[in-house]
C-alpha positions as CSV (number, residue, x, y, z in Angstrom):
1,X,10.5,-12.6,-14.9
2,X,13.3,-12.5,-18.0
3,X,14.7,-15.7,-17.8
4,X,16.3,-15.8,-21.6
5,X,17.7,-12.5,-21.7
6,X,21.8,-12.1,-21.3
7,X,23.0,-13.5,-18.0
8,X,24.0,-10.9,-15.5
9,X,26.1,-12.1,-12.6
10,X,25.8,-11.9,-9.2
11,X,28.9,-11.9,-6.3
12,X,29.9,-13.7,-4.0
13,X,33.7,-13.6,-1.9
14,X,34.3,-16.7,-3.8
15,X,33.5,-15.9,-7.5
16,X,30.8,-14.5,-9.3
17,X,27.8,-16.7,-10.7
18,X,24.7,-16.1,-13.0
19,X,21.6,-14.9,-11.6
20,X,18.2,-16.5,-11.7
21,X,15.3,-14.5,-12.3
22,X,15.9,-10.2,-12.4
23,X,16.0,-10.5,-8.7
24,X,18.1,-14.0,-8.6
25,X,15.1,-15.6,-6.6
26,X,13.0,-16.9,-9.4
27,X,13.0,-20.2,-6.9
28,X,11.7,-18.7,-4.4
29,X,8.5,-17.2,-6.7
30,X,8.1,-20.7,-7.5
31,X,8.0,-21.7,-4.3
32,X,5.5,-18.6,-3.3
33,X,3.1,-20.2,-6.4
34,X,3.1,-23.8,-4.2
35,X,1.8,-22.2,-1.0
36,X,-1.1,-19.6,-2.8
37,X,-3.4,-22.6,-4.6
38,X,-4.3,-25.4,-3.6
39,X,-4.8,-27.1,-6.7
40,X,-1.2,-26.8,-8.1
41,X,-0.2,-27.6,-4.6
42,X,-2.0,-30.8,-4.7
43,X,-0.7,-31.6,-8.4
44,X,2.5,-31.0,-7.6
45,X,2.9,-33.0,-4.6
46,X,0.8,-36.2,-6.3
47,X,3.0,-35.6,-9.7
48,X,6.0,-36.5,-7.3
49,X,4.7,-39.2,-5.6
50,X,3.6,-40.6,-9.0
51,X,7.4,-40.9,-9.7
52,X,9.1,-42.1,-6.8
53,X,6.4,-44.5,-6.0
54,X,6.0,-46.8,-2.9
55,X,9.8,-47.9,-2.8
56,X,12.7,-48.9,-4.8
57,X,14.3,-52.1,-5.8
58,X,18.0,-53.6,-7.0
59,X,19.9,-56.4,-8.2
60,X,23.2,-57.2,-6.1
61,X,24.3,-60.6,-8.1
62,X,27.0,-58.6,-10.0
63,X,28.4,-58.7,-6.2
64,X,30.6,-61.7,-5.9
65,X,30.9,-61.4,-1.9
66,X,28.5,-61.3,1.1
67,X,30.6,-58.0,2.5
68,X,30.3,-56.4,-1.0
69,X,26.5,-56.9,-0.5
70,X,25.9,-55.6,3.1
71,X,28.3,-52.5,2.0
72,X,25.9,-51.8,-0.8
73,X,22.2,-52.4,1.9
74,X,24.5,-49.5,4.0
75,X,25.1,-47.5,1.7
76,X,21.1,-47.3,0.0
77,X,20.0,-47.0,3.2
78,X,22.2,-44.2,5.0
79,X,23.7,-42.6,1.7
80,X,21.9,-39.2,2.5
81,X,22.6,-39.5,5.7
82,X,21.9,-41.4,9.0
83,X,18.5,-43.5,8.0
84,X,18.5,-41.4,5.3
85,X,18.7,-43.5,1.7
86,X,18.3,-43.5,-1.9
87,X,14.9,-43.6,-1.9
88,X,14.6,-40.1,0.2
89,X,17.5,-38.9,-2.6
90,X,14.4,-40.2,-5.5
91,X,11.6,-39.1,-3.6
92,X,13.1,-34.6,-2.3
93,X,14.6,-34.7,-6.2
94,X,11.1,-36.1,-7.9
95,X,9.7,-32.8,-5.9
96,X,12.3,-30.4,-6.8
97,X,12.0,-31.5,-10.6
98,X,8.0,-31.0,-10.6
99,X,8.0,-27.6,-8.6
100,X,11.0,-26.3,-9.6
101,X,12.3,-27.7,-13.2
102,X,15.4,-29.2,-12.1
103,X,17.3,-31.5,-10.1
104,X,20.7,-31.2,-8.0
105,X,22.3,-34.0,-6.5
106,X,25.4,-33.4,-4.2
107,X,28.1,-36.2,-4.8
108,X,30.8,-37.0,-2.2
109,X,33.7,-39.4,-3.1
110,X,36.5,-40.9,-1.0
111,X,40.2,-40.2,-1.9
112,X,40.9,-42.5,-5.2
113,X,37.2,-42.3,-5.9
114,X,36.5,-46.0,-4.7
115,X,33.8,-45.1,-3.2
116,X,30.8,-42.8,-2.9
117,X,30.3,-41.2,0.7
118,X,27.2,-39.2,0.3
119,X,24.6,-38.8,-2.5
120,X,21.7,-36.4,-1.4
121,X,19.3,-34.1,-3.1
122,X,19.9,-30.4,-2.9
123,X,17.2,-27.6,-3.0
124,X,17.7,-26.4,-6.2
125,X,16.8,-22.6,-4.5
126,X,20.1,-22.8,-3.2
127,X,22.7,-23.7,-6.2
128,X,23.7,-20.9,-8.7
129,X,25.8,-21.8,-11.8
130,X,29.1,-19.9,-11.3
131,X,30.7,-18.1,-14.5
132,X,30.9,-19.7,-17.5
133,X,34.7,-20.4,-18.9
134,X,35.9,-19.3,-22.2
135,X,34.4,-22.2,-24.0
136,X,30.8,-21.4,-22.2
137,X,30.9,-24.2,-20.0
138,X,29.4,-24.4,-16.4
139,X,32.5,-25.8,-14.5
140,X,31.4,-24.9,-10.9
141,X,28.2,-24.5,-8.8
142,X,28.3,-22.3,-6.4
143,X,26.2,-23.7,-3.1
144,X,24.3,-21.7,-0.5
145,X,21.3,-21.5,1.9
146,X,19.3,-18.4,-0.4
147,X,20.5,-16.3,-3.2
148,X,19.0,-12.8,-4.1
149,X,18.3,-9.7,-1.9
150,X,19.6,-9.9,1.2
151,X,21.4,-13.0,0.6
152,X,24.6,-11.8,2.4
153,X,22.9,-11.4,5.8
154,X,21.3,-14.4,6.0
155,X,23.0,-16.3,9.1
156,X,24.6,-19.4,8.4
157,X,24.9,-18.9,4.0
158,X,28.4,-18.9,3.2
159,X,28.6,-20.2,0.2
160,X,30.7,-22.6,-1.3
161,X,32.1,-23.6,-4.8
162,X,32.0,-26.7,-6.3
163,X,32.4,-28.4,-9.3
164,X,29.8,-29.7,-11.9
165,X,30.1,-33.2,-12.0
166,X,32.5,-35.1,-14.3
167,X,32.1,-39.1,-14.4
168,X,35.6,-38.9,-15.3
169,X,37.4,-37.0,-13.6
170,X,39.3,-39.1,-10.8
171,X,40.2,-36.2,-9.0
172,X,37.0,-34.9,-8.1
173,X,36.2,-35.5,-4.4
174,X,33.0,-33.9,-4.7
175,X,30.6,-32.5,-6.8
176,X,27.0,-31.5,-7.9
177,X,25.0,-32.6,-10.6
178,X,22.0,-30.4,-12.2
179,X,20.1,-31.7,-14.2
180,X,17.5,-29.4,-15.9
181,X,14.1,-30.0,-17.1
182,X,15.0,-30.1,-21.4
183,X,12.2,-28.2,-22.4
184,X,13.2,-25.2,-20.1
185,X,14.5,-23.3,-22.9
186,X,16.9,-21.9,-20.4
187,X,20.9,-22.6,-21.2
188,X,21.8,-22.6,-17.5
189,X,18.6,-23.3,-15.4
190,X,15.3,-25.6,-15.1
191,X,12.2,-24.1,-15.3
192,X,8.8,-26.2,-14.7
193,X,6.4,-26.4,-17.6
194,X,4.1,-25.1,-15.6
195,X,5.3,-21.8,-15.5
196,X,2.8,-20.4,-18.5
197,X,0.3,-20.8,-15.8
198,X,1.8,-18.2,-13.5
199,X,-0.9,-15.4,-13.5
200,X,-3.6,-18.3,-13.2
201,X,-2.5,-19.6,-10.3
202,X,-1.9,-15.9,-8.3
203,X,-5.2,-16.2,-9.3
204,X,-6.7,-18.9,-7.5
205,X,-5.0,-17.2,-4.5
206,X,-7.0,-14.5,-5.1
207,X,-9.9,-16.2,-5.7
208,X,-9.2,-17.9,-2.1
209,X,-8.9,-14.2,-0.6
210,X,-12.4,-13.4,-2.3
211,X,-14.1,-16.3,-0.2
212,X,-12.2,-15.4,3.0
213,X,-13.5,-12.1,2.8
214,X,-17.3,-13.0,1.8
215,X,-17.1,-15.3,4.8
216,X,-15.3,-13.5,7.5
217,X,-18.3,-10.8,6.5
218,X,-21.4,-12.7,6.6
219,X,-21.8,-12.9,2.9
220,X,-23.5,-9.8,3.5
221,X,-23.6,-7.6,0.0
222,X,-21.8,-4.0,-0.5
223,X,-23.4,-1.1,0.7
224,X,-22.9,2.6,0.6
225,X,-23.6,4.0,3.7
226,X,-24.8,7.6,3.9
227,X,-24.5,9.6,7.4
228,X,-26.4,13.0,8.3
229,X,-23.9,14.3,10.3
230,X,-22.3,17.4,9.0
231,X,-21.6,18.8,12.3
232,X,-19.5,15.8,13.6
233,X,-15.5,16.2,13.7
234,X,-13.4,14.0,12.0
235,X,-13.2,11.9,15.3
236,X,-16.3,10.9,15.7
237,X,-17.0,10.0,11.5
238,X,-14.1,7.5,12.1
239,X,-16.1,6.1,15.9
240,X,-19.5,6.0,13.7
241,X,-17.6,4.1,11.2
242,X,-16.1,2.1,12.9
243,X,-19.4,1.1,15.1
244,X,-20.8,0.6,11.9
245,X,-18.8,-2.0,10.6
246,X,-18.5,-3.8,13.6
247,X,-22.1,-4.5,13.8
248,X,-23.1,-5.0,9.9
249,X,-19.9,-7.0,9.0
250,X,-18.0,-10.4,10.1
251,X,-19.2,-13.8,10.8
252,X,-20.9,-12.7,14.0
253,X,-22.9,-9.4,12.6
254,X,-26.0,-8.6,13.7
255,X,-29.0,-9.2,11.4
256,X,-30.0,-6.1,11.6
257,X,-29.3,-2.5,12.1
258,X,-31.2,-0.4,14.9
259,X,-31.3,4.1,14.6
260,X,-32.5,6.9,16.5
261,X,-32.8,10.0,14.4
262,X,-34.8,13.4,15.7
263,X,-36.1,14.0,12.0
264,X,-37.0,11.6,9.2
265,X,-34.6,13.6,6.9
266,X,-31.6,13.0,9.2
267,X,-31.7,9.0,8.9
268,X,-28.9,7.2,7.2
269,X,-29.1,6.4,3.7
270,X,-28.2,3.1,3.0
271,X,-27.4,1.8,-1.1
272,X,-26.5,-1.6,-2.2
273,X,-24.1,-1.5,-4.8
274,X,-25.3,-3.6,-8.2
275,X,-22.9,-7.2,-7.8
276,X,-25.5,-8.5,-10.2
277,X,-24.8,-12.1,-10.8
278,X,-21.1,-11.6,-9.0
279,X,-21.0,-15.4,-7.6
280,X,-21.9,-17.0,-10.9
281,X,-18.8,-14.5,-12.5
282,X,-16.9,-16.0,-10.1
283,X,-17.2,-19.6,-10.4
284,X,-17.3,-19.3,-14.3
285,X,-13.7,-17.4,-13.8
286,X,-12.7,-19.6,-11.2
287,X,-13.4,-23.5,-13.2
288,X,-11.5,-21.4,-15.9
289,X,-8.8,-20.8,-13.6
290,X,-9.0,-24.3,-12.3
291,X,-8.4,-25.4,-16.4
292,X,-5.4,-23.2,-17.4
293,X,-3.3,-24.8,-14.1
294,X,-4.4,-28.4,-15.7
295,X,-3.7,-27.3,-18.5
296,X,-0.3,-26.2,-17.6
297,X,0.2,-29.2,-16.0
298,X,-0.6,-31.6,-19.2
299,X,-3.4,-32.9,-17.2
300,X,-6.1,-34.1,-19.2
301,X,-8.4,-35.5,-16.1
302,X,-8.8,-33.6,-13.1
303,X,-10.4,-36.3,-11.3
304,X,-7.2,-38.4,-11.6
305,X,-6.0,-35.7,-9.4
306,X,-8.3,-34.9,-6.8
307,X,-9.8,-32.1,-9.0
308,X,-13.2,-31.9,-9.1
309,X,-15.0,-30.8,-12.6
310,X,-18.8,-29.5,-12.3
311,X,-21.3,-31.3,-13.9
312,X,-18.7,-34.6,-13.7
313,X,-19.1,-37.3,-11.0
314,X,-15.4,-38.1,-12.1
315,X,-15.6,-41.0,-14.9
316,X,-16.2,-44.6,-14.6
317,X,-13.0,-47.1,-13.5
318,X,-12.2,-47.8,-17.3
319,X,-11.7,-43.7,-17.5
320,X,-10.0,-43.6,-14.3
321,X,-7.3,-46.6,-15.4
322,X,-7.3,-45.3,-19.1
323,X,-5.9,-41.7,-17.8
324,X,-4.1,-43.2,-15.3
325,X,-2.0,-44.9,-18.2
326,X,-1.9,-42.3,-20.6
327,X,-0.7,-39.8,-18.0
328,X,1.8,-42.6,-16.3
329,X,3.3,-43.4,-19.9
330,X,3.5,-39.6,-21.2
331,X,4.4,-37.4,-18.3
332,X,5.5,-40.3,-14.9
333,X,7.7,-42.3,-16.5
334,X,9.6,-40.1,-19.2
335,X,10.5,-37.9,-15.8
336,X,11.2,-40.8,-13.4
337,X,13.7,-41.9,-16.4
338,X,15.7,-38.8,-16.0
339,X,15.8,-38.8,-12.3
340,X,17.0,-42.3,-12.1
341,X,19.2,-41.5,-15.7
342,X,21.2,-38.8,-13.2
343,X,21.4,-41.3,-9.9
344,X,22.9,-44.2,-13.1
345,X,25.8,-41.7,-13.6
346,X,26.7,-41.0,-10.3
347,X,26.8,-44.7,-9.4
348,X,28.3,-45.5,-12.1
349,X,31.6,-43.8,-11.1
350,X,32.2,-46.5,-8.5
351,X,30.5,-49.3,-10.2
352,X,27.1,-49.3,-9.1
353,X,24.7,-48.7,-12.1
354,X,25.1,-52.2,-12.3
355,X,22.2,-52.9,-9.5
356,X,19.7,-51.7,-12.2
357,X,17.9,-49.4,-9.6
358,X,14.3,-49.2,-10.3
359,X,11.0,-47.9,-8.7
360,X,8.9,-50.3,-7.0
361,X,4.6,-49.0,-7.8
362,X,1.9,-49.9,-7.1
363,X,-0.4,-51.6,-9.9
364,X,-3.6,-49.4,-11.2
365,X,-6.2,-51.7,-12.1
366,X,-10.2,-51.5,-11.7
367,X,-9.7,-53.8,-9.0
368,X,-7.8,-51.5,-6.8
369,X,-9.4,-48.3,-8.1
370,X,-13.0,-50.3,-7.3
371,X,-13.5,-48.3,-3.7
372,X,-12.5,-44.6,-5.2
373,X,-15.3,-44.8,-8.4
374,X,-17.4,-42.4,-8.1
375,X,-20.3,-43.5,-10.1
376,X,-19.9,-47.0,-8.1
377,X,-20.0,-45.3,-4.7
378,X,-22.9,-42.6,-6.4
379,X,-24.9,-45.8,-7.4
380,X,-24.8,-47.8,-3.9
């Protein structure tokens, strides 16, 4: 995946824009990584909880009238849409930042831009930077269901151009703003920091097809089987084999194998291959695995996220809270700050930053951690 080379554009029958990925679906690969391991799943999804938290929480007293206040309680409430507020806008763009590098929020204004209409969180899958001007600026987005191959066909993807988001530009009725992660190294797109883990976490997927297999196969080992049967047509190799692995393989194989032969010479040959030691390869390559994706993550306890370490019960409630802080303080709130940075400047247009919108958490102590220790609950 090139993602620094020179952009090439892609074409729509509304203007051209630049492409993301060699393929323009780089999102989407992203989004393949979520579903094929568990672990960066699981990381992902508790990374964004971490920064929208339980709920959020504003000041109306720079409202001077009841009506101004009840307009405002609408508005956080339904701003995405019918019970649809700005916590659900926090909460879909903490997940798009974490899994995807970036951010877009769509901004609708009424005429005079007195007031805002509709703030929600876009899937960042489906926005494109359109053609930079003569000055290298991104002017426009260009907005649509899926980009890349096949695009064109998809039912229901026209797409639609609209400009990048100007606090002041008065005329601008509506408008996106993207908001890429800073250490993408990417001019025009977000990429998650994660992505130097790519190969590990195909990996774990692969390690999860491993176990599948072993299981769906009685953890039975791998043989070469060796037939007598020169005389047989291709037909009836292909029956034998297929007779065969019924019986000796899958959860509900037989134990054991039962043959009738006229000579001693003619029975079947059977040969397990050497897998010496091919479980403990295995679990060394896959704690490994497990290590890179935290790694990648700037996770420095695994237990903090569900992650299990061998030979670790998972650290005592002054480890727990300690990591709990350090992570909060280093990755949780320097990310939550841009989120709610990007909401500040869309509300600012009509006055609203003033509410001082902030994320309402819950409090990690060793009191509330008490029932999750581990060496508490080993010990009792």
């Amino acid at each position: 995946i090139d993602l620094n080379s020179r952009y090439r554009l892609g074409h729509t029958n509304i203007g051209d824009y630049i492409k993301f990925g060699i393929n323009d679906d780089f999102p989407v690969v992203l989004e393949r990584m979520l579903r094929q391991s568990p672990v960066h799943s699981g990381i992902l999804t508790k990374k964004a909880k971490m920064i929208a938290g339980n709920d959020i929480t504003y000041d109306d007293s720079f409202l001077s009238t009841n009506k101004a206040k009840q307009e405002l309680k609408v508005f956080l409430k339904n701003c995405a849409g019918a019970n649809k507020g700005m916590y659900d806008v926090l909460l879909h763009a903490a997940f798009q930042y974490e899994s995807k590098g970036a951010y877009a929020i769509y901004i609708r204004w009424n005429t005079g831009r007195t007031k805002i209409l509709e703030v929600k969180s876009l899937d960042v899958k489906g926005v494109r930077a359109a053609e930079p001007n003569e000055k290298g600026d991104v002017t426009h987005y260009i907005v649509r269901r899926t980009f890349g191959y096949g695009a064109n066909s998809v039912q229901h993807n026209e797409p639609k151009k609209i400009k990048a988001f100007d606090k002041f530009d008065k005329n601008q009725k509506e408008a996106i703003l993207y908001v890429a992660n800073p250490y993408s190294g990417n001019p025009y797109y977000g990429v998650p920091n994660y992505i130097s883990a790519f190969h590990y976490i195909e990996s774990d997927f692969s390690f999860g097809k491993h176990i599948k297999n072993s299981a769906e196969n009685g953890f039975t080992p791998k043989v070469l089987a060796t037939f007598i049967g020169r005389n047989m047509s291709n037909e009836q190799k292909a029956k034998e084999y297929e007779n065969f692995k019924s019986s000796f393989t899958g959860p509900e194989a037989d134990n054991f194998i039962v043959s009738w032969v006229k000579k001693e010479e003619d029975a079947p040959k059977f040969t397990p291959l050497d897998v010496a030691n091919l479980d403990k390869t295995i679990d060394v390559l896959s704690r490994l695995n497990d290590a890179k994706i935290l790694t990648a993550h700037n996770i420095t306890s695994p237990t903090l996220f569900g992650v299990m370490v061998s030979g670790k019960l998972g650290g005592t409630g002054n480890e727990l809270v300690t990591a709990y802080q350090i992570f909060r303080a280093t990755e949780t709130l320097p990310n939550r700050e841009l989120i709610l940075n990007g909401l500040d400047r869309v509300l600012s247009t009509v006055g609203y930053d003033k509410m001082n919108l902030e994320v309402i958490e819950e409090d990690i102590n060793l009191e509330s951690i008490k029932g999750a220790n581990t060496t508490d609950i080993a010990n009792g």
